[in-house]
C-alpha positions in Angstrom: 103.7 44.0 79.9 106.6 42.2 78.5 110.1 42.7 79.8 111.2 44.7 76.4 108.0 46.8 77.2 109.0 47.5 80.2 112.3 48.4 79.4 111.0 50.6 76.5 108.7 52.5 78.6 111.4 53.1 81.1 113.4 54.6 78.6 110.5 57.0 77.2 110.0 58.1 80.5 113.6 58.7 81.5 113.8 60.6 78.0 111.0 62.8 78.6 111.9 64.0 82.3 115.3 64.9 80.9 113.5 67.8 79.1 111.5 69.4 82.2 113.4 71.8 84.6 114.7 71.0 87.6 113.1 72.6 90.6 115.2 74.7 92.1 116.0 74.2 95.9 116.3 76.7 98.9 119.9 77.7 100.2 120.7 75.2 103.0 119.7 76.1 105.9 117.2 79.3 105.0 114.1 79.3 106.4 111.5 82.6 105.2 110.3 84.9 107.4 107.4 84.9 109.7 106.2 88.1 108.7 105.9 87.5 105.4 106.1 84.9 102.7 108.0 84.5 99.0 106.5 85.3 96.1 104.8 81.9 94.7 107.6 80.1 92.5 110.4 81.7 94.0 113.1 80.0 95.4 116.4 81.1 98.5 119.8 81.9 97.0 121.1 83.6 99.7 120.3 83.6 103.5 122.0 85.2 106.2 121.2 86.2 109.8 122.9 88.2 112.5 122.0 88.8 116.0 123.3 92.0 115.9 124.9 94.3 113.7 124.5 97.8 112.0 122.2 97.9 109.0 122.0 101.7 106.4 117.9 101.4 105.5 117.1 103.5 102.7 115.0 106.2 103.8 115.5 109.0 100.7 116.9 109.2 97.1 120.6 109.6 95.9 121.5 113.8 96.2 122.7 115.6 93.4 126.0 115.1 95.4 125.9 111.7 95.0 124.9 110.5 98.2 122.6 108.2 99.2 120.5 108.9 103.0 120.2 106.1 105.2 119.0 105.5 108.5 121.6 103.3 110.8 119.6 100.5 112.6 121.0 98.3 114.8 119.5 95.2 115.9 119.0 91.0 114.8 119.5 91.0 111.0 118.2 88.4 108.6 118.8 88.8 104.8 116.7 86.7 102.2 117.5 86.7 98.8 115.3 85.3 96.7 115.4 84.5 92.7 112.1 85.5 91.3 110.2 83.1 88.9 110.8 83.3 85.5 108.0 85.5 83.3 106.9 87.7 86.0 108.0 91.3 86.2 109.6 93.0 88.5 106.8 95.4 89.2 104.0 92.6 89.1 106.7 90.7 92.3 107.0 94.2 93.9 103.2 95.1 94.3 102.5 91.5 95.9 105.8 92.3 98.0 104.6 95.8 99.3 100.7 94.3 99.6 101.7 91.4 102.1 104.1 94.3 104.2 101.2 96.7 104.6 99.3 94.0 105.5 101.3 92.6 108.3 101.1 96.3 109.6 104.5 97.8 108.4 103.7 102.1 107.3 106.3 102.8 104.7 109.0 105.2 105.3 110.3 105.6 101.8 109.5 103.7 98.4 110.7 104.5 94.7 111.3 102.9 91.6 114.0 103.1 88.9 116.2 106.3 88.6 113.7 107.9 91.1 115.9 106.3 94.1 118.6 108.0 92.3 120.6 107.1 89.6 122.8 104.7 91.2 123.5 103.8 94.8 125.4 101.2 96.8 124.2 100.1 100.3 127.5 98.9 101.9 126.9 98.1 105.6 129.3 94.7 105.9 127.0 91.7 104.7 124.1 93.8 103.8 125.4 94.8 100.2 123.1 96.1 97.0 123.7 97.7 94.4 120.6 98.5 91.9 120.4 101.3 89.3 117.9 102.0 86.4 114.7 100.3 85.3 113.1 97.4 86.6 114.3 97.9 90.8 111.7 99.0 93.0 112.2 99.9 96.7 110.4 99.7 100.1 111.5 100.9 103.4 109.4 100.3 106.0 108.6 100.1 110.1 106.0 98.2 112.3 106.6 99.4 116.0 106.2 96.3 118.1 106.7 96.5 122.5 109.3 94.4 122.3 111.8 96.2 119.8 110.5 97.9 116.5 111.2 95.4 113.4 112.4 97.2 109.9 111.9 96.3 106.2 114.0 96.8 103.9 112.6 95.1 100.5 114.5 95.6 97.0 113.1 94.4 93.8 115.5 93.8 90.7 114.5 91.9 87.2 115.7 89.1 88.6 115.7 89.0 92.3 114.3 90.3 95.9 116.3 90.8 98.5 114.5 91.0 102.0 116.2 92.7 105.0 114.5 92.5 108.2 115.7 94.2 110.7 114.8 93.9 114.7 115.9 97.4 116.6 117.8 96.2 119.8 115.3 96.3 122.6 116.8 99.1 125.4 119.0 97.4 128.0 116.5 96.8 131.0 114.1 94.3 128.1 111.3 96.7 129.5 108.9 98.8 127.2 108.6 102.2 128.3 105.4 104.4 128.6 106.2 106.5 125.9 107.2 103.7 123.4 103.4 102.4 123.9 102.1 106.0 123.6 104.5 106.6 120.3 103.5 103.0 118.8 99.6 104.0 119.7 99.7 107.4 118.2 101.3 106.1 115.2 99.4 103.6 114.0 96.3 103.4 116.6 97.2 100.2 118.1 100.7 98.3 119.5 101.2 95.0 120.2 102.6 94.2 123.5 104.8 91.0 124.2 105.6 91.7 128.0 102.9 90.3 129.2 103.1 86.5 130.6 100.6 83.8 130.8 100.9 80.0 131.2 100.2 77.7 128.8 96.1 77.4 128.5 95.8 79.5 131.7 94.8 83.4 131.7 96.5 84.3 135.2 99.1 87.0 134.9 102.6 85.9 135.6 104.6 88.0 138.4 106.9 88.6 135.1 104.2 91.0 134.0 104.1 93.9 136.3 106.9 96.0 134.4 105.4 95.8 131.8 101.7 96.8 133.3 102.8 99.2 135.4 104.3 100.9 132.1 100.8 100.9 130.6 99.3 102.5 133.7 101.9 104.9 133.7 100.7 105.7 130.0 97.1 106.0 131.1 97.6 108.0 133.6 100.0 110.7 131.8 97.1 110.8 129.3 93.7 110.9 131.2 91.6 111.1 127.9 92.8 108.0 126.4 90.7 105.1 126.2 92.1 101.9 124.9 90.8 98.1 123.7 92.6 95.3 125.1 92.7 92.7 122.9 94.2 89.3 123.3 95.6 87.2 120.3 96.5 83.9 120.5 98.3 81.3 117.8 96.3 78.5 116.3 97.4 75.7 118.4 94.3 73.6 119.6 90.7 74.4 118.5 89.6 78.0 117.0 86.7 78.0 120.3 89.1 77.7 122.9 91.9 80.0 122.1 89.0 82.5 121.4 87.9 81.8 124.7 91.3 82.0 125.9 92.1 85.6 124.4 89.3 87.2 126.4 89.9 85.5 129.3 93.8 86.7 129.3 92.6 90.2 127.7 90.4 90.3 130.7 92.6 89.6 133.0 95.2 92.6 132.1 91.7 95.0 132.1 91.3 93.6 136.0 94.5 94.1 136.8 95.5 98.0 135.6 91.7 98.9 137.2 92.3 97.2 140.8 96.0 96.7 141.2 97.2 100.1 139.5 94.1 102.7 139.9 93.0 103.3 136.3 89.3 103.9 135.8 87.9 100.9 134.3 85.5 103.2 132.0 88.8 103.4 130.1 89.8 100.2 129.2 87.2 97.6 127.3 88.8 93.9 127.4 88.3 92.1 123.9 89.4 88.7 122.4 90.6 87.9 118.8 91.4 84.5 119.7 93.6 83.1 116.1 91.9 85.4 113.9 94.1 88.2 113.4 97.8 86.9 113.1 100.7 89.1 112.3 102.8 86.0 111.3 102.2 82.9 109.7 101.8 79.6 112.1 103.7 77.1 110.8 107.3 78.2 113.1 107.9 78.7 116.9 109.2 82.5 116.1 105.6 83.3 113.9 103.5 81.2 116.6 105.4 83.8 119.6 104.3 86.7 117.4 101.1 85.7 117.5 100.7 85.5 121.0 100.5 88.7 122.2 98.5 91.4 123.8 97.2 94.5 121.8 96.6 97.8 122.7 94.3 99.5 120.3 93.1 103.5 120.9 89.2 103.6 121.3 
């Protein structure tokens, strides 16, 4: 090709890209969620993150009065505000929204849509503003009870955005789970994931770190002598798929050992079982979804 050519083709070209969009890039410095991914083609406006502070989650419609009912959470906040892709509605973005939530185990508390929330309402809690009226918003609240401090959606739909408020309830003062969390978390939803229970690296032996935490599960077992439980262990998918399987049942066996010789519960009642990478609540590809993944689960026989 001749240098004219050249010259001429690199003009064409430069021509032509002037008429495609620019992609649009994520807020500096936001990240999304381990729990739960954008819709495809989205892109972050806004990010913000708190380690603690008060959030108003939606939990009922605007009263004739005017007023809107909230539940006050406090805990780690993160906002993420994303602007939806253009040609999508609003409802087609809220269904994939609410899908991936339920699947990653959060049970709604309260969802609407349009003037059904009420005709207007303003959620004012310092950084965690929105205002939405009328067609087109739609609105989840929702909870997944976790050992470790329950986590809180709050997911609101507009025509042109999402905003996603996730909200981490501060864990009580002594960082211990208590009996009757597990046996809430259990009851609820037939299972609870546990994160106070220590292992090192590729090893299944029980840190000494673990015993609050087990002796709050036998405490459990024994306030309710007909409940039977699985004992699943979950790993992340670091190293092969085999191993980690491996891995889970060994560590899930290990806490089965423990509660039936070191803390007297009958070990008819308890039924060791490992997941291994299979069943992740988070996606892999961060240190915080990796941690969520490693845990131990509870699950009512």
């Amino acid at each position: 090709m001749t240098p004219a050519r050249k010259l001429l083709a690199a003009a064409l070209l430069l021509a032509f890209a002037s008429f495609l969009p620019a992609l649009a890039q994520d807020a500096s410095g936001s990240k999304d969620s381990p729990l739960i991914s954008r819709y495809p083609g989205s892109h972050i406006t806004n990010y913000a993150t708190h380690d603690f502070d008060q959030f108003q989650l939606p939990v009922g419609a605007v009263t004739p009065k005017g007023e809107p009912k909230f539940q006050t959470i406090e805990g780690r906040i993160t906002r993420i505000v994303y602007a939806d892709p253009a040609g999508r509605s609003s409802l087609e973005v809220y269904r994939n929204y609410e899908s991936a939530l339920k699947s990653a185990g959060f049970d709604p508390i309260y969802v609407c849509k349009a003037d059904a929330c009420g005709l207007s309402r303003f959620h004012s809690t310092s950084d965690w503003a929105v205002t939405w009226y009328g067609a087109g918003h739609y609105q989840f609240s929702g909870k997944v009870s976790r050992a470790d401090g329950d986590i809180y959606v709050s997911l609101h739909v507009t025509p042109d955005e999402t905003y996603l408020d996730l909200i981490q309830a501060k864990p009580m003062e002594s960082g211990l789970v208590q009996a009757a969390d597990l046996r809430n978390g259990i009851g609820k939803s037939g299972h609870i994931a546990v994160y106070g229970i220590h292992f090192d690296t590729a090893r299944a032996d029980l840190k000494p770190d673990s015993a609050a935490t087990l002796q709050e599960i036998s405490s459990m077992l024994k306030a309710d002598p007909a409940l039977k439980l699985y004992v699943v262990g979950h790993s992340d998918n670091v190293g092969a798929a085999p191993a980690n399987l491996d891995l889970s049942r060994r560590r899930a066996a290990a806490v089965v050992q423990a509660l039936t010789t070191q803390y007297g519960i009958a070990p008819n009642r308890l039924e060791a079982f490992g997941a291994g990478p299979y069943a992740p609540v988070a996606a892999n590809d961060s240190d915080a979804g990796r941690a969520l993944n490693r845990r131990v689960e509870l699950v009512h026989q």
